[in-house]
N, C-alpha and C positions, 0 to 999 in steps of 0.2 A: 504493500500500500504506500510505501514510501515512495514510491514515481507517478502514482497514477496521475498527479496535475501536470507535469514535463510530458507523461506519453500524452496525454488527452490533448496538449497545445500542439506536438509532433503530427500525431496524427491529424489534428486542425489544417494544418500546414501544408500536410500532404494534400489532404482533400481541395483544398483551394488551387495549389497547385496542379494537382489532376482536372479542377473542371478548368483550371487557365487552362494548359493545353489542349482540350477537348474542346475551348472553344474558337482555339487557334488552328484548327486541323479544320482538312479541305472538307468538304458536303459528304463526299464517299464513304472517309471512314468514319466521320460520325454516322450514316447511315449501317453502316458494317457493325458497328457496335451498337447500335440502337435498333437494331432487325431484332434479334430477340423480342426484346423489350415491345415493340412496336407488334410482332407476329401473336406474341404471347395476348396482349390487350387486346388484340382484331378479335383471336380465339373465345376471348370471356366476354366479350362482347356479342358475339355471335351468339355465345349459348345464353345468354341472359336474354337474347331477343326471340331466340328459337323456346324459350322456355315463356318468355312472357304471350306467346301467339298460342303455346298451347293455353297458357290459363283461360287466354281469352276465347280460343274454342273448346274448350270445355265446359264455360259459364256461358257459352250459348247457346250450347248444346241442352245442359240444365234448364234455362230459360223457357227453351223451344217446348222438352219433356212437361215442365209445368203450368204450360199455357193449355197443354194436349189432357193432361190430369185434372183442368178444371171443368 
């Protein structure tokens, strides 16, 4: 416990330093390195949307059933 303010400033240092050069670097490889990142978010995007169309055809389906039960 006797570093962890030095490592926590180092590490500060680094970070700042890493997004300096990341945002010094040409279109590509920030693209190259943010494809993950970028692929991964499309992904849970996608199923959050495929997941909110079923709710919605499911409670219209529900809807439809209980207009037919009345």
């Amino acid at each position: 416990m006797q570093y962890v303010g030095m490592t926590f400033i180092v590490a500060l240092l680094a970070l700042v330093w890493f997004a300096d050069l990341f945002m010094r670097a040409p279109l590509g490889i920030k693209l190259l390195f943010l494809s993950p990142l970028l692929w991964a978010t499309a992904k849970l995007l996608w199923a959050v949307y495929k997941r909110l169309a079923w709710e919605i055809k499911r409670r219209r389906r529900a809807a439809r059933n209980q207009r037919v039960a009345d």
